[in-house]
LUMDO-628122 format. One record per residue: residue number from 1; x, y, z of N, C-alpha, C in turn; residue in one letter. Coordinates in steps of 0.02 Angstrom, whole numbers, always signed. Layout:
N
NUM,X,Y,Z,X,Y,Z,X,Y,Z,a
...
This chain:
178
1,+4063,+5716,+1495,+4088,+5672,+1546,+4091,+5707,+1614,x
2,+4119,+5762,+1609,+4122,+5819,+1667,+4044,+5816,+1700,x
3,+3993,+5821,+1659,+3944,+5845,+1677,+3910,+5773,+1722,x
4,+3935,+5736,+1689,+3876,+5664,+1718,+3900,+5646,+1777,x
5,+3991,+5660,+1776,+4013,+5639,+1866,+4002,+5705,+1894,x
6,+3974,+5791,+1881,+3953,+5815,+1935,+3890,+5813,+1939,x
7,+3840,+5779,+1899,+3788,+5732,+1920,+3787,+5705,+1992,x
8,+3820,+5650,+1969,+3827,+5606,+2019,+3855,+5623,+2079,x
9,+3885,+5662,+2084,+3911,+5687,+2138,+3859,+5725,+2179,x
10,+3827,+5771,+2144,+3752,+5813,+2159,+3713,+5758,+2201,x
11,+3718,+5729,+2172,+3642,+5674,+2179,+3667,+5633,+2254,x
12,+3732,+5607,+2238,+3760,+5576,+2305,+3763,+5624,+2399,x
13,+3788,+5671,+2357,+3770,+5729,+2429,+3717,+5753,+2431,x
14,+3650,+5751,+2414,+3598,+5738,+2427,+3568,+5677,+2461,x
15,+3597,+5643,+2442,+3551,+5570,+2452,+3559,+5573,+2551,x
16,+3503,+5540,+2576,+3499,+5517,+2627,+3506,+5452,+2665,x
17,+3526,+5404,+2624,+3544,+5330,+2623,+3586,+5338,+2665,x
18,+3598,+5309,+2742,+3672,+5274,+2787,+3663,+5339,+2841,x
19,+3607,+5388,+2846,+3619,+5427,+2902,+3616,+5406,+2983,x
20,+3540,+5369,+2980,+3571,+5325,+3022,+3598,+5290,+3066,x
21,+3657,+5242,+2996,+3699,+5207,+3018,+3754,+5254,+3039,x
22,+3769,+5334,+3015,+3808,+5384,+3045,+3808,+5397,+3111,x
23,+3756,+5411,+3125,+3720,+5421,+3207,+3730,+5359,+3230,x
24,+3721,+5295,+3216,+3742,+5248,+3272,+3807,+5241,+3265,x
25,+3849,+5268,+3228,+3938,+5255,+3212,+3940,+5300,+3274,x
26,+3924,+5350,+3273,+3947,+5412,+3310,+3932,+5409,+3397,x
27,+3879,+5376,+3402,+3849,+5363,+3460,+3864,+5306,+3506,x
28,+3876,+5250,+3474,+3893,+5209,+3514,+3951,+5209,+3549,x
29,+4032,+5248,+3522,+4067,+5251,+3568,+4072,+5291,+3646,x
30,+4024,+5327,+3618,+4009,+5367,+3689,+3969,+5319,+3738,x
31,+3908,+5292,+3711,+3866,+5277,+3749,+3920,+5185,+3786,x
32,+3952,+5184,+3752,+4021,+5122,+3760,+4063,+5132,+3808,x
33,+4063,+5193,+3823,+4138,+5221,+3856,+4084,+5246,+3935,x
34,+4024,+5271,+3916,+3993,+5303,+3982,+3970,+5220,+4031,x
35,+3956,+5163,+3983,+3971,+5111,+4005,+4014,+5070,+4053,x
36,+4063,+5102,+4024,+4101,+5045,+4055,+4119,+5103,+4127,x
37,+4109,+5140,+4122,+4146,+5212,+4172,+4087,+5195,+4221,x
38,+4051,+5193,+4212,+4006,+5175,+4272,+4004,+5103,+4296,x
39,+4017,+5053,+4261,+4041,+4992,+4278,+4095,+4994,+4334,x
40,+4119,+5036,+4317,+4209,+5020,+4329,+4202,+5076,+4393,x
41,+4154,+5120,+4404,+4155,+5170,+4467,+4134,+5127,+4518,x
42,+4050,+5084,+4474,+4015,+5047,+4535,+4079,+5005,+4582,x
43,+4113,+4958,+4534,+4128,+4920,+4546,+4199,+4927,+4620,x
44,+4230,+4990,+4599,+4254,+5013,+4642,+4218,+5050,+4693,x
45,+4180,+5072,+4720,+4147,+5073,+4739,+4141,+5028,+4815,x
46,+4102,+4989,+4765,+4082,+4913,+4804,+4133,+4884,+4826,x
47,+4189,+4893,+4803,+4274,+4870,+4832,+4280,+4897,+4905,x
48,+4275,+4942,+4878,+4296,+5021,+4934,+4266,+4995,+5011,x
49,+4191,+4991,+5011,+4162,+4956,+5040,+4150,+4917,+5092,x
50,+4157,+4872,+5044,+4165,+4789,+5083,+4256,+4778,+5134,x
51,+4273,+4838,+5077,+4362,+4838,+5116,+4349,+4849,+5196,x
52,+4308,+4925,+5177,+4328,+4948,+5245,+4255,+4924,+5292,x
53,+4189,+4885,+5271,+4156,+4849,+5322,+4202,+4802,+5358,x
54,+4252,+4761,+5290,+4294,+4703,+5336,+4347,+4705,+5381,x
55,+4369,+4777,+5358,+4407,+4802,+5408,+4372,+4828,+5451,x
56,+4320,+4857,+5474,+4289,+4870,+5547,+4272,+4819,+5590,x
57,+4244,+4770,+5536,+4232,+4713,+5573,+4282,+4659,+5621,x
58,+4339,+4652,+5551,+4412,+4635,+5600,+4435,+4669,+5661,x
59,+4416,+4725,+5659,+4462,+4786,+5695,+4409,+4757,+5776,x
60,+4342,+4773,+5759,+4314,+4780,+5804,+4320,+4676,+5856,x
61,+4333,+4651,+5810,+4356,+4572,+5845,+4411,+4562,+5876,x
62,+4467,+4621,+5869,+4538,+4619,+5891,+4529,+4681,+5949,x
63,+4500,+4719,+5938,+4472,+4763,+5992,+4454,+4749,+6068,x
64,+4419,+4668,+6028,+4370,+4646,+6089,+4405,+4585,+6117,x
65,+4472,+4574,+6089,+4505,+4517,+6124,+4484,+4474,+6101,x
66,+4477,+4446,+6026,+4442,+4381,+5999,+4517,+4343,+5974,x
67,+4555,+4384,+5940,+4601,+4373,+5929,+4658,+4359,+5991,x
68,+4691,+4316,+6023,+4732,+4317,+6080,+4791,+4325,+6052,x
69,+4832,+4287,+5992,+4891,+4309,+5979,+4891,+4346,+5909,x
70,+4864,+4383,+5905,+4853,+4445,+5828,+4929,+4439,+5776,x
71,+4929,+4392,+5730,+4980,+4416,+5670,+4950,+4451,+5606,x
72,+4995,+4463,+5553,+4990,+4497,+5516,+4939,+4471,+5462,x
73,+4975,+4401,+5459,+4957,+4349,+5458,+4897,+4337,+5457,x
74,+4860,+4325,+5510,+4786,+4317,+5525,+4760,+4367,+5534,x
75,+4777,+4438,+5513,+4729,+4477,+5501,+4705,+4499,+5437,x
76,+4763,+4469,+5397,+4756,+4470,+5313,+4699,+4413,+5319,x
77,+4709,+4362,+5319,+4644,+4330,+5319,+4579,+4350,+5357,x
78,+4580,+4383,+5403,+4508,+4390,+5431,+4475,+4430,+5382,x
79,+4536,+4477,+5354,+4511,+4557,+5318,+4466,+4514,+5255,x
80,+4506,+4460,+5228,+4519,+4436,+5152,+4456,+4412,+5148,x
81,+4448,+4373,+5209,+4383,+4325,+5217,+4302,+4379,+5220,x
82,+4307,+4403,+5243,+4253,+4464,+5244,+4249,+4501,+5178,x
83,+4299,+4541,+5149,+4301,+4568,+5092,+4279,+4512,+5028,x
84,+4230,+4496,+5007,+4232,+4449,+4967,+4246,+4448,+4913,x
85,+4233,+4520,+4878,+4261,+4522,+4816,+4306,+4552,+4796,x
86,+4363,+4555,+4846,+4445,+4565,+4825,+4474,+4517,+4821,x
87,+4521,+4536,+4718,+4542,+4485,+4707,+4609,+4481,+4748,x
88,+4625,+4410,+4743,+4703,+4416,+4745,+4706,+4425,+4825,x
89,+4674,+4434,+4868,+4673,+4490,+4933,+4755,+4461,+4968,x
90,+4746,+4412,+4996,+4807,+4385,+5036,+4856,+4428,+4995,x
91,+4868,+4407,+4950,+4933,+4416,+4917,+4949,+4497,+4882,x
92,+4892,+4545,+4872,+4901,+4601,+4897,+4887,+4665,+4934,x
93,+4873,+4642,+5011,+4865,+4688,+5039,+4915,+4692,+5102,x
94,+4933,+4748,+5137,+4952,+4755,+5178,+4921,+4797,+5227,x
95,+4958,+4792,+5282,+4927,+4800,+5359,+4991,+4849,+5419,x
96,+4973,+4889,+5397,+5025,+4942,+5473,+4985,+4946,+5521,x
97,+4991,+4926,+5571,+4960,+4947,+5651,+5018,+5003,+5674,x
98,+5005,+5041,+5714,+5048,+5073,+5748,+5006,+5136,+5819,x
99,+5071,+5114,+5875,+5026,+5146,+5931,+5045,+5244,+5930,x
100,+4978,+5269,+5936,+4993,+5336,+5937,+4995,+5360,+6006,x
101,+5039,+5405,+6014,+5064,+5436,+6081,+5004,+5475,+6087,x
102,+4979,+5466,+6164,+4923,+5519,+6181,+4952,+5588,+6222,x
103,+5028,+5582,+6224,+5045,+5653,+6249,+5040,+5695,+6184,x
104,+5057,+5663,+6108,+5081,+5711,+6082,+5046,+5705,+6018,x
105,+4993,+5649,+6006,+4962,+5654,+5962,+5001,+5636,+5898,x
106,+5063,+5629,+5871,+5086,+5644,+5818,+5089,+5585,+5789,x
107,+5056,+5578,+5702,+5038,+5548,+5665,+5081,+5518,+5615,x
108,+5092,+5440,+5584,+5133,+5440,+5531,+5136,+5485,+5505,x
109,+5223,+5496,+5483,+5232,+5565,+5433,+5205,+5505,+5384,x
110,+5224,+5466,+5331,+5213,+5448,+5268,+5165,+5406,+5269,x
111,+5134,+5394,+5196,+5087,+5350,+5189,+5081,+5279,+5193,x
112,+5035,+5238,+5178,+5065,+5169,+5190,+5083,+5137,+5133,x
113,+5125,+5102,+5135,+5160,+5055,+5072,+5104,+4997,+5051,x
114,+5105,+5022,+4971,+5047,+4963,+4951,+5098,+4912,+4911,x
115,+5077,+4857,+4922,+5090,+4798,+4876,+5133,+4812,+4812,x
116,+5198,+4808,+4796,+5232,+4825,+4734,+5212,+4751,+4697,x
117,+5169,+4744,+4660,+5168,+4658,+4625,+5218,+4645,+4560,x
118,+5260,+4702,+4543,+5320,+4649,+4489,+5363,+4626,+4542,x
119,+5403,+4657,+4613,+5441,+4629,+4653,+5409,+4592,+4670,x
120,+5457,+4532,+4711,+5425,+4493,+4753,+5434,+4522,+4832,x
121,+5474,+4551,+4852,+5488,+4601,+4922,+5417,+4622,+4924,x
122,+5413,+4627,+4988,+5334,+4620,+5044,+5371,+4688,+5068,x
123,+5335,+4731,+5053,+5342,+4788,+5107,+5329,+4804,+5184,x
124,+5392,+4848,+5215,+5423,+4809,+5290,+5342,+4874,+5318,x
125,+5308,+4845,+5338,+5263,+4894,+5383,+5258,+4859,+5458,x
126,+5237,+4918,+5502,+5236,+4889,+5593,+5168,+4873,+5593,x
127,+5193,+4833,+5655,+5130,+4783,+5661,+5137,+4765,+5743,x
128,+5129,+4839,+5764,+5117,+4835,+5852,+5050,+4812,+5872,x
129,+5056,+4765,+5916,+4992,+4753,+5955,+5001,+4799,+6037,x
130,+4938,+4847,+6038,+4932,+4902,+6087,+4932,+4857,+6137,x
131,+4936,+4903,+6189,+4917,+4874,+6278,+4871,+4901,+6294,x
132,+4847,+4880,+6357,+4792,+4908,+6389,+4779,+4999,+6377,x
133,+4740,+5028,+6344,+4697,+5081,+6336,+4758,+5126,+6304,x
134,+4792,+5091,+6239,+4841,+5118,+6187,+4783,+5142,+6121,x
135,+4781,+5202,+6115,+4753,+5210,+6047,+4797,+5184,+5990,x
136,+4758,+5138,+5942,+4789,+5127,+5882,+4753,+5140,+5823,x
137,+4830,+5159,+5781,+4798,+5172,+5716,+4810,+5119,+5662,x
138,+4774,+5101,+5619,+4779,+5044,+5567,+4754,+5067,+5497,x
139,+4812,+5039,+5463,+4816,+5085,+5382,+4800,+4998,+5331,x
140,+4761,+4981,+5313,+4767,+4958,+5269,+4746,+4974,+5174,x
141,+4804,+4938,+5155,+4813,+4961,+5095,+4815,+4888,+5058,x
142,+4756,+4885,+4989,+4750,+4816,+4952,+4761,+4846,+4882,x
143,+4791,+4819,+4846,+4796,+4834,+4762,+4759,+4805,+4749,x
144,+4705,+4815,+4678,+4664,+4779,+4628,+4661,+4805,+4558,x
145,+4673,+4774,+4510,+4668,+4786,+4454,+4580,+4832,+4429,x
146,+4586,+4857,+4379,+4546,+4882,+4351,+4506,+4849,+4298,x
147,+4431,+4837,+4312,+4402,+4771,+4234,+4399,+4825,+4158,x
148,+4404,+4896,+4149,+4416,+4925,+4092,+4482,+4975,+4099,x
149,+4558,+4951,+4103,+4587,+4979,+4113,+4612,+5042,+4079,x
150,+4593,+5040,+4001,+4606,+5079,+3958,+4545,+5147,+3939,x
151,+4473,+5130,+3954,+4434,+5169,+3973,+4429,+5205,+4031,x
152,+4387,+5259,+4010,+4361,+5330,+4066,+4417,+5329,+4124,x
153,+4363,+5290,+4165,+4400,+5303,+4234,+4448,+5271,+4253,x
154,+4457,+5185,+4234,+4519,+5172,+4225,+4562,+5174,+4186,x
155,+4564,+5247,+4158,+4633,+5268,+4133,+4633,+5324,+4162,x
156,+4602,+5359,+4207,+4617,+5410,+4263,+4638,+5386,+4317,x
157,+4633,+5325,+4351,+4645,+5308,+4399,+4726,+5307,+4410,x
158,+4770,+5321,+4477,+4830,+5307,+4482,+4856,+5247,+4481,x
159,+4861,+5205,+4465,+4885,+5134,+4461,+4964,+5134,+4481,x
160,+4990,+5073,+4474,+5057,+5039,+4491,+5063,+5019,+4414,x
161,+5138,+5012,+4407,+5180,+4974,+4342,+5125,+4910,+4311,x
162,+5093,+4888,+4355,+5040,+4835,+4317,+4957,+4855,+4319,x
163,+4967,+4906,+4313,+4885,+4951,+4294,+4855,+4934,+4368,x
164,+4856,+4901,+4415,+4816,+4908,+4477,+4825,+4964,+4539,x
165,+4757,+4972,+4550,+4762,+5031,+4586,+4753,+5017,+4665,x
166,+4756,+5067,+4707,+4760,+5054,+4781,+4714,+5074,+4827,x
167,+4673,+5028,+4856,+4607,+5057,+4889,+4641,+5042,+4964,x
168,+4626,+5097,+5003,+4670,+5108,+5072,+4606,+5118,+5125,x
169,+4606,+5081,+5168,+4557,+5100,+5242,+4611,+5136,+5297,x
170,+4591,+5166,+5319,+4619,+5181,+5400,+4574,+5188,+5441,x
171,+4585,+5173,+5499,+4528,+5177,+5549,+4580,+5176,+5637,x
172,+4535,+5206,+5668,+4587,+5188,+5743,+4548,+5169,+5807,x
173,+4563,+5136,+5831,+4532,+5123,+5898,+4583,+5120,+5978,x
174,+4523,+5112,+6037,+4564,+5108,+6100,+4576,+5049,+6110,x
175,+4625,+5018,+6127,+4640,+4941,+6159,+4570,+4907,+6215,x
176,+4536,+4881,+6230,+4509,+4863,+6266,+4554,+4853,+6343,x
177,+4543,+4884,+6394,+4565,+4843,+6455,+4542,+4769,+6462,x
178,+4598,+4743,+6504,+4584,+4685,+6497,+4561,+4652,+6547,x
């Protein structure tokens, strides 16, 4: 009896039947995971992007006096409207303007406040409109979720309490004289 199950046993670890299906067990999660990580880079990416084309583009229309009474308001939409493929945009991004002193150069100490989305509190950021030949600086900051949050890169990414992460433009310009 001994002898016929180490037979079979012989014969079974020999056999080559299901190798394979081993190699594609083994392979596909990688080639699954390098998937979606490049999905999920492009895609941010392309976020990143379009953020900060729509923010140059806004910037450069408020620059030029297109805007006459500039709110926060209507610059979330100009941004929102340009950025096309941020979700959610209105509802999470925010907008600090602020004028920098040209005697002294000195820069927000802290960063800008992004969108907390379990509160409903809107974070308090300034929203100066410069005067004639005021350098300004403008921080915007939009949250967006991640489409593989639990893979590669979005599970490296820093996120908020609801897995979305924070893509930030800054950019500065001179007031136009008027």
């Amino acid at each position: 009896m001994i002898r016929f199950i180490a037979k079979g046993l012989r014969r079974f670890a020999r056999g080559e039947k299901g190798t394979a299906a081993l190699e594609f067990v083994l392979s596909v999660p990688i080639l699954m995971s390098i998937f979606a990580a490049s999905f999920e880079s492009g895609l941010l990416m392309l976020r990143s992007i379009l953020l900060e084309q729509a923010v140059d583009r806004t910037m450069r229309e408020l620059r030029l006096g297109h805007y006459p009474l500039p709110t926060a308001d209507l610059l979330k939409e100009e941004i929102c409207l340009r950025g096309v493929i941020l979700q959610d945009c209105i509802d999470n991004i925010t907008i600090e303007m602020t004028r920098i002193s040209t005697a002294t150069w000195a820069m927000p100490a802290s960063g800008i406040q992004c969108v907390d989305r379990e509160e409903e509190v809107v974070p308090v950021t300034a929203l100066q409109i410069g005067q004639q030949n005021d350098v300004m600086l403008v921080r915007i900051c939009i949250v967006q979720d991640a489409i593989f949050p639990l893979a590669t890169l979005g599970a490296a990414l820093p996120t908020d309490s609801l897995g979305g992460y924070a893509l930030v433009s800054t950019t500065a310009y001179v007031t136009e004289p008027g």
